[in-house]
N, CA, C and O atoms as a printed pandas DataFrame, in Angstrom:
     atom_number atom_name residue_name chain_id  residue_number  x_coord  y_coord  z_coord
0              1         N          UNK        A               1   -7.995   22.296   -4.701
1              2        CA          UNK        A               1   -7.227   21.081   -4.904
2              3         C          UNK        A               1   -8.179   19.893   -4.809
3              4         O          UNK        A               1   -8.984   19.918   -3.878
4              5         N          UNK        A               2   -8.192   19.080   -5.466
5              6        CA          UNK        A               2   -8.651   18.242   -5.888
6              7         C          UNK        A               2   -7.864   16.684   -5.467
7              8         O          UNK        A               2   -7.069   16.179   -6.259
8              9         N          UNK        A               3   -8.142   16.134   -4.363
9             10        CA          UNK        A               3   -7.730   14.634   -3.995
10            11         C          UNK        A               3   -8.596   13.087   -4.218
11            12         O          UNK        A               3   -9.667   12.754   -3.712
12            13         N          UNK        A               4   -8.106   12.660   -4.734
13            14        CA          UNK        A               4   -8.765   11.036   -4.755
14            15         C          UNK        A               4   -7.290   10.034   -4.249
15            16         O          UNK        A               4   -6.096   10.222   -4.481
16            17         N          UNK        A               5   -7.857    9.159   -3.634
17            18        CA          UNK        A               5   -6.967    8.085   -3.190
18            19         C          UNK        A               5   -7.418    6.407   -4.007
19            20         O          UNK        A               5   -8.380    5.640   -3.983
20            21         N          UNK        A               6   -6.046    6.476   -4.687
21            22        CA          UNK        A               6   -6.494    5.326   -5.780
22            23         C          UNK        A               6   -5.947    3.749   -4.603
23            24         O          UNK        A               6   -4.911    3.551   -3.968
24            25         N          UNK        A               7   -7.067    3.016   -4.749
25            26        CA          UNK        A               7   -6.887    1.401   -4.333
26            27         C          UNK        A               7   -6.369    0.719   -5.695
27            28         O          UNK        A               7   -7.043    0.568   -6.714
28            29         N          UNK        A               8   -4.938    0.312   -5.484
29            30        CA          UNK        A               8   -4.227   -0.565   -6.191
30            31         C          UNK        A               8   -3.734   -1.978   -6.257
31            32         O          UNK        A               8   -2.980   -2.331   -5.350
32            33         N          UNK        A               9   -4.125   -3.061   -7.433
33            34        CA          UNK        A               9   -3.701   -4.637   -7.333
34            35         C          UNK        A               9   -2.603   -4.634   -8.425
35            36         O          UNK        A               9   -2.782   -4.293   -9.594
36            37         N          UNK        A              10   -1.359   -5.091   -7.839
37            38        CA          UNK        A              10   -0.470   -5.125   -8.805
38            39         C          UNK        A              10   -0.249   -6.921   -8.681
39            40         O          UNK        A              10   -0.786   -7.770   -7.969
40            41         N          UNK        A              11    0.756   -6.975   -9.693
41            42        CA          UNK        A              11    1.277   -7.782   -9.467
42            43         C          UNK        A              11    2.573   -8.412   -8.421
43            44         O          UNK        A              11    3.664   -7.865   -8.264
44            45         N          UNK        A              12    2.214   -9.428   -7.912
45            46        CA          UNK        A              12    3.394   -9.723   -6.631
46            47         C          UNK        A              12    4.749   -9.760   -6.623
47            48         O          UNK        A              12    5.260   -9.661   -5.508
48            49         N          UNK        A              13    5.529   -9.883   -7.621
49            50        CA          UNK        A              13    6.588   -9.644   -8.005
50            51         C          UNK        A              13    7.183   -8.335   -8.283
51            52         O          UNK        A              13    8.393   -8.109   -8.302
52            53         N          UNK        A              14    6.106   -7.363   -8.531
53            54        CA          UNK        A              14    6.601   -5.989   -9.088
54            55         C          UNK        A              14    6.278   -4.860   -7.924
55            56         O          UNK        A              14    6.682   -3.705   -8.058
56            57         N          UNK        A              15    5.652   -5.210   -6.974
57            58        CA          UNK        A              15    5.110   -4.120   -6.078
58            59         C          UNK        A              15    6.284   -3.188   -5.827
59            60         O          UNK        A              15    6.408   -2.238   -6.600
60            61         N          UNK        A              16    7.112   -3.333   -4.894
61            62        CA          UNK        A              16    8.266   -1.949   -5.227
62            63         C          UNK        A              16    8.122   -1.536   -5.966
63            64         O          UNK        A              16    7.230   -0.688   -5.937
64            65         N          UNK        A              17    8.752   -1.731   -7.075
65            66        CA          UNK        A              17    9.013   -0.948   -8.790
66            67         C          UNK        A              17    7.726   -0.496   -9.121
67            68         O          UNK        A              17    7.790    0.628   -9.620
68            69         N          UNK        A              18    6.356   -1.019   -9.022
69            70        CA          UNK        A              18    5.247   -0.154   -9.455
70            71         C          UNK        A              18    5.046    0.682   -8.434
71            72         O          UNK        A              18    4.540    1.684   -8.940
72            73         N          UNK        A              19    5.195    0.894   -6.862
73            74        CA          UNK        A              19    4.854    1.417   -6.144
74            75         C          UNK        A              19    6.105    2.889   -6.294
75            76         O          UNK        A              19    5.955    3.953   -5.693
76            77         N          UNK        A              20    7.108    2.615   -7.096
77            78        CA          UNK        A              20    8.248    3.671   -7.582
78            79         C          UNK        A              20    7.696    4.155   -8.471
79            80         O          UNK        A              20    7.288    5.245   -8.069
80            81         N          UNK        A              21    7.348    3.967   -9.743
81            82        CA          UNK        A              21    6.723    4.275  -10.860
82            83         C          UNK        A              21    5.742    5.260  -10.664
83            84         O          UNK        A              21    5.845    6.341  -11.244
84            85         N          UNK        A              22    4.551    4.946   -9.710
85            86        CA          UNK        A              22    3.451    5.434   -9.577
86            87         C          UNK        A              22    4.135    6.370   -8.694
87            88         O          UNK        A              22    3.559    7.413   -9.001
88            89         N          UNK        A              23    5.058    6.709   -7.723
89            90        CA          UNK        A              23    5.356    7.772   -6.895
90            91         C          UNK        A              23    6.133    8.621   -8.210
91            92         O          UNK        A              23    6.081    9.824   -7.957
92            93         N          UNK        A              24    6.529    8.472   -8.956
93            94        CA          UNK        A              24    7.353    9.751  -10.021
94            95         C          UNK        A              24    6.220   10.090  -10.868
95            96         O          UNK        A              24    6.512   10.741  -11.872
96            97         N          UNK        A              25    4.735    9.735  -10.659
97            98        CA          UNK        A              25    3.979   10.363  -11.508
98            99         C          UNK        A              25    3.499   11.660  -10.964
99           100         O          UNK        A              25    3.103   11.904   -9.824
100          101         N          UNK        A              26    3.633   12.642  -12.250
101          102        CA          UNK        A              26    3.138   14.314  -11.484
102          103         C          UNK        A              26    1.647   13.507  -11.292
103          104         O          UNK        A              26    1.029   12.551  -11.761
104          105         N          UNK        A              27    1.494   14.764  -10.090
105          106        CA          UNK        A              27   -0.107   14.407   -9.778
106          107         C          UNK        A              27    0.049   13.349   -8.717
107          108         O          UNK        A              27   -1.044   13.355   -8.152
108          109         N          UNK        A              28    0.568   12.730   -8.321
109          110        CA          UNK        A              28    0.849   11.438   -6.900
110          111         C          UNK        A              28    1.416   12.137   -6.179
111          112         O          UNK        A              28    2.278   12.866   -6.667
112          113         N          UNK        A              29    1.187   12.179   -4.930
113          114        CA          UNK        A              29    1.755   12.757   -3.994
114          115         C          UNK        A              29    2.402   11.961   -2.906
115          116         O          UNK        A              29    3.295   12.342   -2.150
116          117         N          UNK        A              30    1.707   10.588   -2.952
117          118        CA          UNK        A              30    2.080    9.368   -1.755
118          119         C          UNK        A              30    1.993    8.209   -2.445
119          120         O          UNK        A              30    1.504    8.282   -3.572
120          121         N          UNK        A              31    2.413    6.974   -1.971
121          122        CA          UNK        A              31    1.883    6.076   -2.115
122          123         C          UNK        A              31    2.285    5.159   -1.056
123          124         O          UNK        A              31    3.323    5.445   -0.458
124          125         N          UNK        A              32    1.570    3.974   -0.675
125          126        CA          UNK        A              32    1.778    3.414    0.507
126          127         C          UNK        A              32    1.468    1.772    0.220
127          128         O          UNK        A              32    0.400    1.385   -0.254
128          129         N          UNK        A              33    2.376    1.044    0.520
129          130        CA          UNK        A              33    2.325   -0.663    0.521
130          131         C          UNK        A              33    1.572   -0.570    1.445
131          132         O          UNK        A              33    1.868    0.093    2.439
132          133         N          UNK        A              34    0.365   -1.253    1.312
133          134        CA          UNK        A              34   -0.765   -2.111    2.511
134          135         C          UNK        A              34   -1.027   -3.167    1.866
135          136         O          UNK        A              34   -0.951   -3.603    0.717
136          137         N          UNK        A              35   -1.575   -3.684    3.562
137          138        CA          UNK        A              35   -2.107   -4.830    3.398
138          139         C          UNK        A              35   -3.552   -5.037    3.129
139          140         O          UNK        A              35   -4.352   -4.155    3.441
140          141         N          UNK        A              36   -3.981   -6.253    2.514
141          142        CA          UNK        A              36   -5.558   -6.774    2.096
142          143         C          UNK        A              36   -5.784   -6.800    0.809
143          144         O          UNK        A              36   -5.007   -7.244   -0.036
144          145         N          UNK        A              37   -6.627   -6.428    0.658
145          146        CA          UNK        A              37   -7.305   -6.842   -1.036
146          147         C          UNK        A              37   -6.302   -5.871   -1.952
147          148         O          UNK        A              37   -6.313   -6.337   -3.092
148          149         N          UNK        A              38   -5.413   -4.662   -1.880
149          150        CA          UNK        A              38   -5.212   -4.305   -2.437
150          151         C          UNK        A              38   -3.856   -4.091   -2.097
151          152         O          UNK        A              38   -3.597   -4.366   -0.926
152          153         N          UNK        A              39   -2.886   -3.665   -2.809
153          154        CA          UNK        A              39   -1.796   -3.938   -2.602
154          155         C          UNK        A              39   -0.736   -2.557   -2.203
155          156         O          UNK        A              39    0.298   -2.619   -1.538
156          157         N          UNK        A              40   -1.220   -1.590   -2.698
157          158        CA          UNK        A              40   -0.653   -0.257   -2.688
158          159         C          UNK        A              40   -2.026    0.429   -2.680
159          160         O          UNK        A              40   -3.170   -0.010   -2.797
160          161         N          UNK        A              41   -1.459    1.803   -2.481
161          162        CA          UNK        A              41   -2.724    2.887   -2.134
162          163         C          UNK        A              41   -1.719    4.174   -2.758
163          164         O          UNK        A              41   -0.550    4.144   -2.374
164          165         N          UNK        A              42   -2.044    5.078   -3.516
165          166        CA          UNK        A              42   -1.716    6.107   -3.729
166          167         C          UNK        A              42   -2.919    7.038   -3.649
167          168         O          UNK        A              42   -4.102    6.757   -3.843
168          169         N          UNK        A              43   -2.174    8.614   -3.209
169          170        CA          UNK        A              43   -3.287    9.258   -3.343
170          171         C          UNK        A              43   -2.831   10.450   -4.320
171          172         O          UNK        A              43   -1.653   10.794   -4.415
172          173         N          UNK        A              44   -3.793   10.994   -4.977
173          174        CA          UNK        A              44   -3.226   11.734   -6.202
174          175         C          UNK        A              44   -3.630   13.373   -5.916
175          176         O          UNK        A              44   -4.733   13.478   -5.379
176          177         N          UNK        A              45   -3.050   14.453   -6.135
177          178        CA          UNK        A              45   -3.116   15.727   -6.089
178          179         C          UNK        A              45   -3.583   16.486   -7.047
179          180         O          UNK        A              45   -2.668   16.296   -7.848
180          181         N          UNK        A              46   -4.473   17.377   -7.723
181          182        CA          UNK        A              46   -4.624   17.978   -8.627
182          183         C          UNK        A              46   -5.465   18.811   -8.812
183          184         O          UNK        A              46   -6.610   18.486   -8.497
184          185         N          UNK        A              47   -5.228   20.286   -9.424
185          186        CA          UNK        A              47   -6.096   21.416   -9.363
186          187         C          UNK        A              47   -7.278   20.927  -10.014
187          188         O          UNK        A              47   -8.250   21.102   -9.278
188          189         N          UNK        A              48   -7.633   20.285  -11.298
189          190        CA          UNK        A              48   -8.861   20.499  -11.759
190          191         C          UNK        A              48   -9.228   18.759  -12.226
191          192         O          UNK        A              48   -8.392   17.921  -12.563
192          193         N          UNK        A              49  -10.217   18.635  -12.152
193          194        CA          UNK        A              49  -11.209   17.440  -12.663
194          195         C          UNK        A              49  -10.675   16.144  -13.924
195          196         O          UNK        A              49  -10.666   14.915  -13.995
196          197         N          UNK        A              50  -10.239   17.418  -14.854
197          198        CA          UNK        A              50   -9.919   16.847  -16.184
198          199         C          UNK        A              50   -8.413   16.254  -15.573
199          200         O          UNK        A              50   -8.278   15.131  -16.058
200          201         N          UNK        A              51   -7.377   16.544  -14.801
201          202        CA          UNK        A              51   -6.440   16.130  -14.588
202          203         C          UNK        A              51   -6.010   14.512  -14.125
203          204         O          UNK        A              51   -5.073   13.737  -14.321
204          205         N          UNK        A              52   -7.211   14.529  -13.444
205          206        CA          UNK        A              52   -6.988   12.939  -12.965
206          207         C          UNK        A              52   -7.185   11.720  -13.529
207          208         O          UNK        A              52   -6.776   10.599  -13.226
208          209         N          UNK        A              53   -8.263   12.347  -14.877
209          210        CA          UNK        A              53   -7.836   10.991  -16.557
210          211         C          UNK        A              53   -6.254   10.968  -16.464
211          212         O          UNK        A              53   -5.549    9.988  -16.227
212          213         N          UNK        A              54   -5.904   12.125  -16.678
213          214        CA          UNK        A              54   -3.908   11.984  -17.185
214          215         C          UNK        A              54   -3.156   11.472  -15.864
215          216         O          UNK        A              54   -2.039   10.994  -16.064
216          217         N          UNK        A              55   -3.481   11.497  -14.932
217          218        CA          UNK        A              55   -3.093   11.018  -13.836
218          219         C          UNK        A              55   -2.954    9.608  -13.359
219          220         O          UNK        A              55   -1.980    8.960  -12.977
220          221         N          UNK        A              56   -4.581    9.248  -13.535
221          222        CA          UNK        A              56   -4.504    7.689  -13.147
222          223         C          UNK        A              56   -5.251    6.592  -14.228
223          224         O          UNK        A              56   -5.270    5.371  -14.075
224          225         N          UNK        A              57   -5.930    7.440  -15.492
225          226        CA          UNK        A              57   -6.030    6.585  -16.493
226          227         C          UNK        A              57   -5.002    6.710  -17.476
227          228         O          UNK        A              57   -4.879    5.653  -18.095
228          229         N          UNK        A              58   -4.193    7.633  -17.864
229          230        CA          UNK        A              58   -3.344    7.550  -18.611
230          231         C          UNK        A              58   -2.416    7.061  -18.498
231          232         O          UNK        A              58   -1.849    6.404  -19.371
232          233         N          UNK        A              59   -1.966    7.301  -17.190
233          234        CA          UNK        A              59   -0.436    7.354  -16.459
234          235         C          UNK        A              59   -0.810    6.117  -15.866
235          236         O          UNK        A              59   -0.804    5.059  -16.495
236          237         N          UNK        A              60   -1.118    6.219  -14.736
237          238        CA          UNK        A              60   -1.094    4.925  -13.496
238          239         C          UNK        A              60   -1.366    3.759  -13.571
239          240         O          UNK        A              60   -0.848    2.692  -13.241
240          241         N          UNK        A              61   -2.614    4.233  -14.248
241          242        CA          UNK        A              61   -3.569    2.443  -14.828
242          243         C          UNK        A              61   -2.134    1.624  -15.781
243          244         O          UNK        A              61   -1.951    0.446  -15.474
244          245         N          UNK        A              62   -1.293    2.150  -16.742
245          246        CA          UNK        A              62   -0.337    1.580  -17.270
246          247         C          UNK        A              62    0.867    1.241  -16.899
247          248         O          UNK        A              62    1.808    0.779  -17.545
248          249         N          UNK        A              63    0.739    1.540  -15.696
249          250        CA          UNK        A              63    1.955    1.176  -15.386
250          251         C          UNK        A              63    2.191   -0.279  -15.219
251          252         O          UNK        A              63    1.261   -0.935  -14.750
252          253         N          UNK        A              64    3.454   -0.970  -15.575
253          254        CA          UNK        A              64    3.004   -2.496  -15.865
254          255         C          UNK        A              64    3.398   -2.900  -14.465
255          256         O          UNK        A              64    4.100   -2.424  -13.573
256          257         N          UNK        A              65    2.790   -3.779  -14.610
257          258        CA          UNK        A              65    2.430   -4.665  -13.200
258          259         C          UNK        A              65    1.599   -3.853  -12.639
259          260         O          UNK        A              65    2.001   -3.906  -11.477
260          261         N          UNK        A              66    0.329   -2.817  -12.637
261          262        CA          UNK        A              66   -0.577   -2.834  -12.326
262          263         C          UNK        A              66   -1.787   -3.826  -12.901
263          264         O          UNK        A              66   -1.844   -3.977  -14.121
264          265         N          UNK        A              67   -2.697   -4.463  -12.104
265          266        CA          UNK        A              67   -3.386   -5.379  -12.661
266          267         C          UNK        A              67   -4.792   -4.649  -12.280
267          268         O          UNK        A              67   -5.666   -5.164  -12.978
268          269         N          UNK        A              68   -5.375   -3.565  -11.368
269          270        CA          UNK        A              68   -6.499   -3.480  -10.858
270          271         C          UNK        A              68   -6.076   -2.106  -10.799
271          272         O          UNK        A              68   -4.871   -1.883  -10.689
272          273         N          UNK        A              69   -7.205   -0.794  -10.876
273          274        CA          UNK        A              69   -7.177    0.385  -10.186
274          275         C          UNK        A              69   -8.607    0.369   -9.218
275          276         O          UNK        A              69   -9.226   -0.695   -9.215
276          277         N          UNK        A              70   -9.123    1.446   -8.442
277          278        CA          UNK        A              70  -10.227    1.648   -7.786
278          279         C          UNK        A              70  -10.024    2.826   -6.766
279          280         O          UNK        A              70   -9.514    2.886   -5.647
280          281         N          UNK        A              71  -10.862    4.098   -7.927
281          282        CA          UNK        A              71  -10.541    5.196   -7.913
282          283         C          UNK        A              71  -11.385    5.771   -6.852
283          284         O          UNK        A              71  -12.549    5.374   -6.912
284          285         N          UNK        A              72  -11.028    6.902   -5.539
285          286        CA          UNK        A              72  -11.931    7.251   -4.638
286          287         C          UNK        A              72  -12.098    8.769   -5.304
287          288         O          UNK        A              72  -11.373    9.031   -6.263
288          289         N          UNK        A              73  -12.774    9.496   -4.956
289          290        CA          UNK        A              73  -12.504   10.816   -5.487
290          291         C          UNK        A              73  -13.191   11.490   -3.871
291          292         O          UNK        A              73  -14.207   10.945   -3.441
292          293         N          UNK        A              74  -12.759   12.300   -3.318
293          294        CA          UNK        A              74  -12.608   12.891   -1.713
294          295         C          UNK        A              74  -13.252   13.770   -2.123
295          296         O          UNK        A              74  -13.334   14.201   -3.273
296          297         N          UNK        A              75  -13.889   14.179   -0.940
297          298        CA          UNK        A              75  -15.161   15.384   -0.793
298          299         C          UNK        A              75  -15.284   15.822   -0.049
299          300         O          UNK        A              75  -16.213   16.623    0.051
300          301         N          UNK        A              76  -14.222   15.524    1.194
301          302        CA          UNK        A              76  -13.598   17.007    2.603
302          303         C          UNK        A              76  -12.787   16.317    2.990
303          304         O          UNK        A              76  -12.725   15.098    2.833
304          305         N          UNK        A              77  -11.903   17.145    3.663
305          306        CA          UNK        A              77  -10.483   16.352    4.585
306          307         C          UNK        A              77  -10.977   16.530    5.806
307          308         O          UNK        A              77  -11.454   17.595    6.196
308          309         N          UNK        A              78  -10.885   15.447    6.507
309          310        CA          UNK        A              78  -11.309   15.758    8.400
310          311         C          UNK        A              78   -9.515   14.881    8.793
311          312         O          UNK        A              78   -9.162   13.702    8.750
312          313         N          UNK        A              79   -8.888   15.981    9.099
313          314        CA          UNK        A              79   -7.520   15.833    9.738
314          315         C          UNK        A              79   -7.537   16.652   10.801
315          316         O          UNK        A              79   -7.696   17.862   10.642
316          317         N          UNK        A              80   -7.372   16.085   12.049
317          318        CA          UNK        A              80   -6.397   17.231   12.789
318          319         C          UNK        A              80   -4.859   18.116   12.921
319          320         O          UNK        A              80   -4.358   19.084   13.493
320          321         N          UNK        A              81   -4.577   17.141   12.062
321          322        CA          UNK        A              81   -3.285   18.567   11.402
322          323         C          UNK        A              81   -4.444   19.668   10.756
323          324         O          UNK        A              81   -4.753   20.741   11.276
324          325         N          UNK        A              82   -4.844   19.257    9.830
325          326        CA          UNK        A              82   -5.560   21.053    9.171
326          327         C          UNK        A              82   -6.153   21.637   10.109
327          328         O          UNK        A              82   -5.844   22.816   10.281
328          329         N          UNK        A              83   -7.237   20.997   11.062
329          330        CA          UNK        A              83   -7.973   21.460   12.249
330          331         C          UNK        A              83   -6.513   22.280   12.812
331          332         O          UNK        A              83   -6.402   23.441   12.418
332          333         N          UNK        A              84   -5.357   21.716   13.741
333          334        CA          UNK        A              84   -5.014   22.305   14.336
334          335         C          UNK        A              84   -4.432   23.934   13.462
335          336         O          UNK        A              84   -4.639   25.070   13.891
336          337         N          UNK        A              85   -3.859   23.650   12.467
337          338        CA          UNK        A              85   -2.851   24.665   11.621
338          339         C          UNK        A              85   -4.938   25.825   11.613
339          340         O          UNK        A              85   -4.997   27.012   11.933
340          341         N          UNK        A              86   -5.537   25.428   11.408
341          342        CA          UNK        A              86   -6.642   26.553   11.270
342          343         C          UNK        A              86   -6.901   27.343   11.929
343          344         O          UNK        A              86   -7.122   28.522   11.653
344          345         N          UNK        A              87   -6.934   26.368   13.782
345          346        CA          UNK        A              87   -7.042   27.180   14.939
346          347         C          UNK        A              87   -6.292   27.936   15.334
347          348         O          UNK        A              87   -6.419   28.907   16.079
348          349         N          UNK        A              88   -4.877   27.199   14.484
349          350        CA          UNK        A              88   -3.441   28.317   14.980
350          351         C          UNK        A              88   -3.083   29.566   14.676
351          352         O          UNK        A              88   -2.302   30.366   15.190
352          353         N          UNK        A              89   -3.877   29.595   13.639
353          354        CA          UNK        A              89   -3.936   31.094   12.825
354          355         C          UNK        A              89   -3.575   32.602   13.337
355          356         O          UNK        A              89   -4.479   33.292   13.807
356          357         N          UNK        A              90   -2.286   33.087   13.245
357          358        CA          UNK        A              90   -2.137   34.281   14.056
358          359         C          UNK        A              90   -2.059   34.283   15.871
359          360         O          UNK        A              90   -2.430   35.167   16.644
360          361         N          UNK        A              91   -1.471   33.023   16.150
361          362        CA          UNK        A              91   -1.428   32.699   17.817
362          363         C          UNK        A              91    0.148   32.788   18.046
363          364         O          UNK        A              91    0.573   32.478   19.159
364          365         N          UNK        A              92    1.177   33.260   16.893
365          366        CA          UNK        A              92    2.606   32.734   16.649
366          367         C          UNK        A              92    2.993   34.121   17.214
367          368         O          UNK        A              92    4.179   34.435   17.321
């Protein structure tokens, strides 16, 4: 699986409704209103490489009232949920 967490500038009037939009896209799994330079944060889900053009350049980047994307692309998860669910393995 394949995660990147996209930094989003929409426009100020539309943030709900784009922050709706961008959550019914396959491939989004979250998205979250924050605060600072950027306005929303989604992070996107997907088995392979080629998926995340259709994801967040096809799909997301258009969504109107997006004005900015700024794409992360992730390269390990350090969570202690996964840590714990790993250690738990067969302790049930």
């Amino acid at each position: 699986m394949l995660t990147a967490i996209v930094l989003i500038r929409t426009t100020a009037d539309r943030i709900p409704e784009v922050a709706q939009e961008i959550a019914d896209i396959p491939g989004i799994s979250e998205v979250y209103s924050v605060t600072g330079d950027s306005n929303l944060v989604a992070i996107a889900r997907v088995r392979q490489h080629d998926e995340l053009a259709d994801v967040i350049a096809d799909r997301l980047s258009k969504v109107e009232g997006v004005v900015e994307t700024n794409t992360k692309i992730a390269f390990r998860t350090y969570s202690r949920h996964d840590l714990d669910a790993a250690f738990s393995v067969g302790l049930e």
